[in-house]
C-alpha atoms as a printed R data frame, in Angstrom:
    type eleno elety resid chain resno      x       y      z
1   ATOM     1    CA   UNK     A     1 33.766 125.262 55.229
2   ATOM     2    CA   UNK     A     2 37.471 125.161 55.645
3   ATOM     3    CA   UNK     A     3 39.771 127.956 54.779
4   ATOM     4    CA   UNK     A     4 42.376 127.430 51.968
5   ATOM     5    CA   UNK     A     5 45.984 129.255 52.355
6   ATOM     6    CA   UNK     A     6 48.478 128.394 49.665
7   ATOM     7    CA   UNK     A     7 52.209 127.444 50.487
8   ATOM     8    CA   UNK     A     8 53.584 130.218 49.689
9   ATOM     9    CA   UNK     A     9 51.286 132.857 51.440
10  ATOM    10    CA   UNK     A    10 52.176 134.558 54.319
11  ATOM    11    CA   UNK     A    11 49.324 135.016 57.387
12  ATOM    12    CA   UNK     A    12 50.938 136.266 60.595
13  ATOM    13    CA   UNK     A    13 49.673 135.318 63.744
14  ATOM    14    CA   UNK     A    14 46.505 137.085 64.752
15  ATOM    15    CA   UNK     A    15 45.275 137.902 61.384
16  ATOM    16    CA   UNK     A    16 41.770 136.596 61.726
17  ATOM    17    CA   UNK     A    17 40.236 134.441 58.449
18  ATOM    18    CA   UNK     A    18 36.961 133.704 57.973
19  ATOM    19    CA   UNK     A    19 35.561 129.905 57.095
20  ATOM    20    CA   UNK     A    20 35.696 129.212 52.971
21  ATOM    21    CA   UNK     A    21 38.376 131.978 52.540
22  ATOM    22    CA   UNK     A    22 40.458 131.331 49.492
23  ATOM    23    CA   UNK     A    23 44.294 132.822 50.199
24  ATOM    24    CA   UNK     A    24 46.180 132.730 47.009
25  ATOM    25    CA   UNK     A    25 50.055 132.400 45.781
26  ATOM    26    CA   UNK     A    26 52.613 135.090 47.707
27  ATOM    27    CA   UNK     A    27 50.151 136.463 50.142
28  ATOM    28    CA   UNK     A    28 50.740 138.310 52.942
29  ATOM    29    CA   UNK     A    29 48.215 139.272 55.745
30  ATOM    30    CA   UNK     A    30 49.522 140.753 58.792
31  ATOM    31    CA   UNK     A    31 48.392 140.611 62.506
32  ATOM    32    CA   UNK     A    32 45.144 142.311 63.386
33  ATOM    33    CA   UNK     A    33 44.188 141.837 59.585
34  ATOM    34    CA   UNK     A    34 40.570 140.408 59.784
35  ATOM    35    CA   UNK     A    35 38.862 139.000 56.810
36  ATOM    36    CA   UNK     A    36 35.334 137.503 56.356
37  ATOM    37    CA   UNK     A    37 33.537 134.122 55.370
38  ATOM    38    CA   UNK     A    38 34.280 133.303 51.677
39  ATOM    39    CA   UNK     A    39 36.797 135.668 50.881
40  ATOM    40    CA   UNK     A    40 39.121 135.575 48.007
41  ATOM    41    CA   UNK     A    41 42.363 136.964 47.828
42  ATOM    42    CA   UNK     A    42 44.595 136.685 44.314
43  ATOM    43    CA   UNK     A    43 48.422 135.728 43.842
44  ATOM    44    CA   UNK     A    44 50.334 138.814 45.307
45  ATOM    45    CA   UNK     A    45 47.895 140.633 47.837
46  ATOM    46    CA   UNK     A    46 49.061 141.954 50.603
47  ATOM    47    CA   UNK     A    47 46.675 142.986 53.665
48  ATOM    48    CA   UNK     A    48 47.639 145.599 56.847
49  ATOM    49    CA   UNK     A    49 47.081 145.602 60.253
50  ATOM    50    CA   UNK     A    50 43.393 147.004 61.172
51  ATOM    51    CA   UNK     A    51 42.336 146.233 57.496
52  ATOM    52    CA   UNK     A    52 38.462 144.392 57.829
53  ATOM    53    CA   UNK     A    53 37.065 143.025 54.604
54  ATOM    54    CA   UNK     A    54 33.456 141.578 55.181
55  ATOM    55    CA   UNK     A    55 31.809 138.518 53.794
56  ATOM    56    CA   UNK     A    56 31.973 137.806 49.650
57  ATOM    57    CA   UNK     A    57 35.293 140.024 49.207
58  ATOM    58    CA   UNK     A    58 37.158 139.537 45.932
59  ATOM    59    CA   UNK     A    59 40.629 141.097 45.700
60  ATOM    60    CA   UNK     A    60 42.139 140.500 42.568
61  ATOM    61    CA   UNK     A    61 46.387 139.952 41.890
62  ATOM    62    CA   UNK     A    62 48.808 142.560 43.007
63  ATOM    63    CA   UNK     A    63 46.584 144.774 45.452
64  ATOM    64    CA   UNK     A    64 48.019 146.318 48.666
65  ATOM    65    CA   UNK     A    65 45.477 147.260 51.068
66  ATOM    66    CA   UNK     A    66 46.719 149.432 53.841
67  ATOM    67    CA   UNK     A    67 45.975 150.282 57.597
68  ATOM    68    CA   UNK     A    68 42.575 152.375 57.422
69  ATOM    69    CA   UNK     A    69 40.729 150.458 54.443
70  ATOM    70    CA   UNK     A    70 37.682 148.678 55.819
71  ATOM    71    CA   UNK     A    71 35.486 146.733 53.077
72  ATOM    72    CA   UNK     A    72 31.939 145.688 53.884
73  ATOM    73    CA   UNK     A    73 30.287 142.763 52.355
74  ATOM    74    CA   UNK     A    74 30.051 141.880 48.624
75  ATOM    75    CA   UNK     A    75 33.350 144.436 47.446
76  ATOM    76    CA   UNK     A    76 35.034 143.770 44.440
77  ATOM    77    CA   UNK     A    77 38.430 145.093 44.015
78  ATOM    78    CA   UNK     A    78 40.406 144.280 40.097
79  ATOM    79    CA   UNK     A    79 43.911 143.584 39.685
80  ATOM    80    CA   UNK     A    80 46.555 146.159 40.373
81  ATOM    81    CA   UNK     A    81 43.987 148.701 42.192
82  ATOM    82    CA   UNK     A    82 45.910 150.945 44.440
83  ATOM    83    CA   UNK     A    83 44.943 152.416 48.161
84  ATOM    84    CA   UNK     A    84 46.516 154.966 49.933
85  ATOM    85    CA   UNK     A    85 46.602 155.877 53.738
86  ATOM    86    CA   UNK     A    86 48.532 159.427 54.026
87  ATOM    87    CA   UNK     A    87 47.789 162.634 51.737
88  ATOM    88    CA   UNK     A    88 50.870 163.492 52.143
89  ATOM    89    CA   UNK     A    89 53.695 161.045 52.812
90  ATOM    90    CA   UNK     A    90 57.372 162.109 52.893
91  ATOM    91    CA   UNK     A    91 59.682 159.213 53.673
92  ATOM    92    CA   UNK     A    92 61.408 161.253 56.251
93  ATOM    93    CA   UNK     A    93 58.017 162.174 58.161
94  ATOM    94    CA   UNK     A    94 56.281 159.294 60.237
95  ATOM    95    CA   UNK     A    95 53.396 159.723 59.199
96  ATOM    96    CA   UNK     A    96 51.712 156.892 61.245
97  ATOM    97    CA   UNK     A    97 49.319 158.521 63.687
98  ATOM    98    CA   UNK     A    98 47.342 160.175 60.578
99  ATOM    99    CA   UNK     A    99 46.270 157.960 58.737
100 ATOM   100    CA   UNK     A   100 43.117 158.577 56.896
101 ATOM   101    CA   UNK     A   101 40.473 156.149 56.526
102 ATOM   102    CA   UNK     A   102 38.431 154.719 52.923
103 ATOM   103    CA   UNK     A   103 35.363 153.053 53.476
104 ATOM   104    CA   UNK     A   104 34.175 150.714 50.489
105 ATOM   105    CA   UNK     A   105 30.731 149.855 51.153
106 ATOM   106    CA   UNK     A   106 28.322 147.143 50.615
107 ATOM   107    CA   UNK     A   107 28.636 145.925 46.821
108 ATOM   108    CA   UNK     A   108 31.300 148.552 46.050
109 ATOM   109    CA   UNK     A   109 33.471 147.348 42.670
110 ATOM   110    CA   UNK     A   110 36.522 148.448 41.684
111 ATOM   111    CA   UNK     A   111 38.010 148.670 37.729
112 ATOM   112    CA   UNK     A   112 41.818 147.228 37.101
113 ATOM   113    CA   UNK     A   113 44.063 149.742 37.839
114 ATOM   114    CA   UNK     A   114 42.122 152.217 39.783
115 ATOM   115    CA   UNK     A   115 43.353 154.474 42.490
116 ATOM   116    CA   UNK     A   116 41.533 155.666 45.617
117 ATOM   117    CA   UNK     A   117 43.068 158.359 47.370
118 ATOM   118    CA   UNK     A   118 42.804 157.985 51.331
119 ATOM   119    CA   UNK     A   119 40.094 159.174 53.300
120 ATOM   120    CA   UNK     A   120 37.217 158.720 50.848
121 ATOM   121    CA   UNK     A   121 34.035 156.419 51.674
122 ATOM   122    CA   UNK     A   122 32.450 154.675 48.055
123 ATOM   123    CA   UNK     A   123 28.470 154.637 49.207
124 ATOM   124    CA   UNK     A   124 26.692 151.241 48.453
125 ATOM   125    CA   UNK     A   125 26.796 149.309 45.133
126 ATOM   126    CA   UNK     A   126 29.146 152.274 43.300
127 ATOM   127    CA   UNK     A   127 31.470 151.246 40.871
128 ATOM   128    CA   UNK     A   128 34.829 152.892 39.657
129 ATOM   129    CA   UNK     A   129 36.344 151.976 36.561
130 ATOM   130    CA   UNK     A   130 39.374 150.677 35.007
131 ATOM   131    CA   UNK     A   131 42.727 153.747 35.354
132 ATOM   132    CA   UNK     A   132 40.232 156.183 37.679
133 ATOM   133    CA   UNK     A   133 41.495 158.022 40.125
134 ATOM   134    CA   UNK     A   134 39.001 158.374 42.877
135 ATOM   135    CA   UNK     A   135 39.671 161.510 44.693
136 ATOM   136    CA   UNK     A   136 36.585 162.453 46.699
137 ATOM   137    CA   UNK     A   137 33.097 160.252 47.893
138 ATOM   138    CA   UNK     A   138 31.271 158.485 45.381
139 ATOM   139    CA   UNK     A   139 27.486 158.291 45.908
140 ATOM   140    CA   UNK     A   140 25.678 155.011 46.144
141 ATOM   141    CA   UNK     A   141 25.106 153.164 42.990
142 ATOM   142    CA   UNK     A   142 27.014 155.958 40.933
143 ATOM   143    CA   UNK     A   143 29.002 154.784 37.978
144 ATOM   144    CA   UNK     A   144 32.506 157.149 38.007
145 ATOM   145    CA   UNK     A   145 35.545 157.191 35.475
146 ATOM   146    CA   UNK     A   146 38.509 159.204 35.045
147 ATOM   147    CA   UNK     A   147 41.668 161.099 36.195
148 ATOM   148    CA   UNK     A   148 40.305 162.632 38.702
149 ATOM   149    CA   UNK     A   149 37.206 160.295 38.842
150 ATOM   150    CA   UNK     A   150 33.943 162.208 37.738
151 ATOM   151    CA   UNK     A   151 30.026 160.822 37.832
152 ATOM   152    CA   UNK     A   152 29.333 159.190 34.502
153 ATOM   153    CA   UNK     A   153 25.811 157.461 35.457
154 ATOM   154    CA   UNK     A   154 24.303 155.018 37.623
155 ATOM   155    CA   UNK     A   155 24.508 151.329 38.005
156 ATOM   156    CA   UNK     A   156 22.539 148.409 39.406
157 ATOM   157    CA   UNK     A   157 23.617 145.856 42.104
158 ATOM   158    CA   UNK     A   158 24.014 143.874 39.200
159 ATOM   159    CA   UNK     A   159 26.194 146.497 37.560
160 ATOM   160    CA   UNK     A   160 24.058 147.368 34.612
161 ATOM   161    CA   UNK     A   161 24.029 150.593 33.346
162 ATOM   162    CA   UNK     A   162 20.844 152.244 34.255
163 ATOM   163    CA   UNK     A   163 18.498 153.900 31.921
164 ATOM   164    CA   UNK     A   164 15.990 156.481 33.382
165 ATOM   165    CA   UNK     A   165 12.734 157.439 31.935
166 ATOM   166    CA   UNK     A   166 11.217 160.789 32.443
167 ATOM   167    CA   UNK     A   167  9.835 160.169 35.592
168 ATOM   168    CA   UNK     A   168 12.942 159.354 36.786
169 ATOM   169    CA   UNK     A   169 12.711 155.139 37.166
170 ATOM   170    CA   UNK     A   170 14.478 152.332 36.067
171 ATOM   171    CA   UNK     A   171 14.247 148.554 36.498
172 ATOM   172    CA   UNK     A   172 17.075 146.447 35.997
173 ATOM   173    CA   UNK     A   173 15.951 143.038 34.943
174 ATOM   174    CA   UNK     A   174 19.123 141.386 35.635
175 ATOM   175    CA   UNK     A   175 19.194 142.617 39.666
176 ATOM   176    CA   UNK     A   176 14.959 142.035 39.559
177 ATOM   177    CA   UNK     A   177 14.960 145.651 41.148
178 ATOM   178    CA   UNK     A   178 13.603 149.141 40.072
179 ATOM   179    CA   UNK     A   179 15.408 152.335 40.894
180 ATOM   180    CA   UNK     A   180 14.466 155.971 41.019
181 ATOM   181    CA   UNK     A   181 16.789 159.375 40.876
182 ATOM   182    CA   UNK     A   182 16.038 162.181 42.407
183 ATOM   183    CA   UNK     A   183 18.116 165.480 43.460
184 ATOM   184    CA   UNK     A   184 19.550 163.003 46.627
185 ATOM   185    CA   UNK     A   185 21.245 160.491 43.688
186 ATOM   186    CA   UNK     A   186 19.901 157.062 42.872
187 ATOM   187    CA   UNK     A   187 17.514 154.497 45.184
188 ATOM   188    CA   UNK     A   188 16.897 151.342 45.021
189 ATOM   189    CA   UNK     A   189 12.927 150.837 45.247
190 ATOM   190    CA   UNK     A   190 11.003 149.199 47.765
């Protein structure tokens, strides 16, 4: 499946693109950038050096991701989310050598607008919405909103709100898959 770069994007030798990538208007992914199969990357995204987004990626318009992000397979990320890579940049301190790492996980979505605060991993299937500021981990499947981001409920791989009974199970019919909670967070059964 061939890879699609528009005119006007920007891909720097040795950024590494994976077959049926989609590379959008004013692009710009820089050497030792590594993106894979089926990828899509909106107008105005630009992607570091060391930055690894898996298969199925979807980066909406106007996202920066920076040196330290690594995305597994399936991530979602919305237009104008914002990374970080230093806690505590000064523009007179190089910084460089500390950069912290966020890991998005497997299924991981991302709201419009969001933030996510360096050196943070988002487990499996967890979803952050629209204007949160993620601050600390967010647990697999969790459903967190906010300034600073706080647990709200769970979600499906689908991303359907889930509903618990007593015993502490859910099935969501849209994902064909039935959950459980316990005091360890939220499982997918089976």
């Amino acid at each position: 499946m061939p890879v699609f770069i528009h005119p006007t994007a920007v891909v720097d030798e040795g950024a590494r693109i994976g077959d049926g990538t989609k590379i959008w208007h004013f692009c710009h992914l820089s050497s030792g950038s590594q993106l894979g199969a089926k990828c899509n990357l909106g107008q105005n995204v630009y992607v570091a050096s060391g930055v690894v987004l898996g298969r199925n990626c979807k980066v909406q318009n106007n996202v920066s991701l920076y040196t330290g992000v690594t995305c597994a397979d399936d991530v979602f990320i919305g237009p104008s989310a914002v990374f970080t890579n230093v806690k505590n940049p000064r523009a007179a301190v190089n910084r460089r050598g500390e950069y912290a790492a966020t890991k998005l996980e497997r299924g991981v979505t991302i709201g419009a607008n969001a933030v996510i605060v360096c050196g943070v991993t988002l487990a499996a299937y967890a979803m952050v919405g629209a204007g949160s500021v993620v601050t600390k981990d967010v647990a697999a499947y969790s459903l967190v909103v906010g300034n600073p981001a706080r647990h709200v409920g769970w979600v499906s791989k689908a991303g359907v709100r889930l509903d618990f009974d007593a015993e502490g199970r859910a099935f969501c019919a849209d994902a064909g898959v039935g959950y459980f909670l316990d005091e360890r967070g939220c499982w997918e059964e089976g």
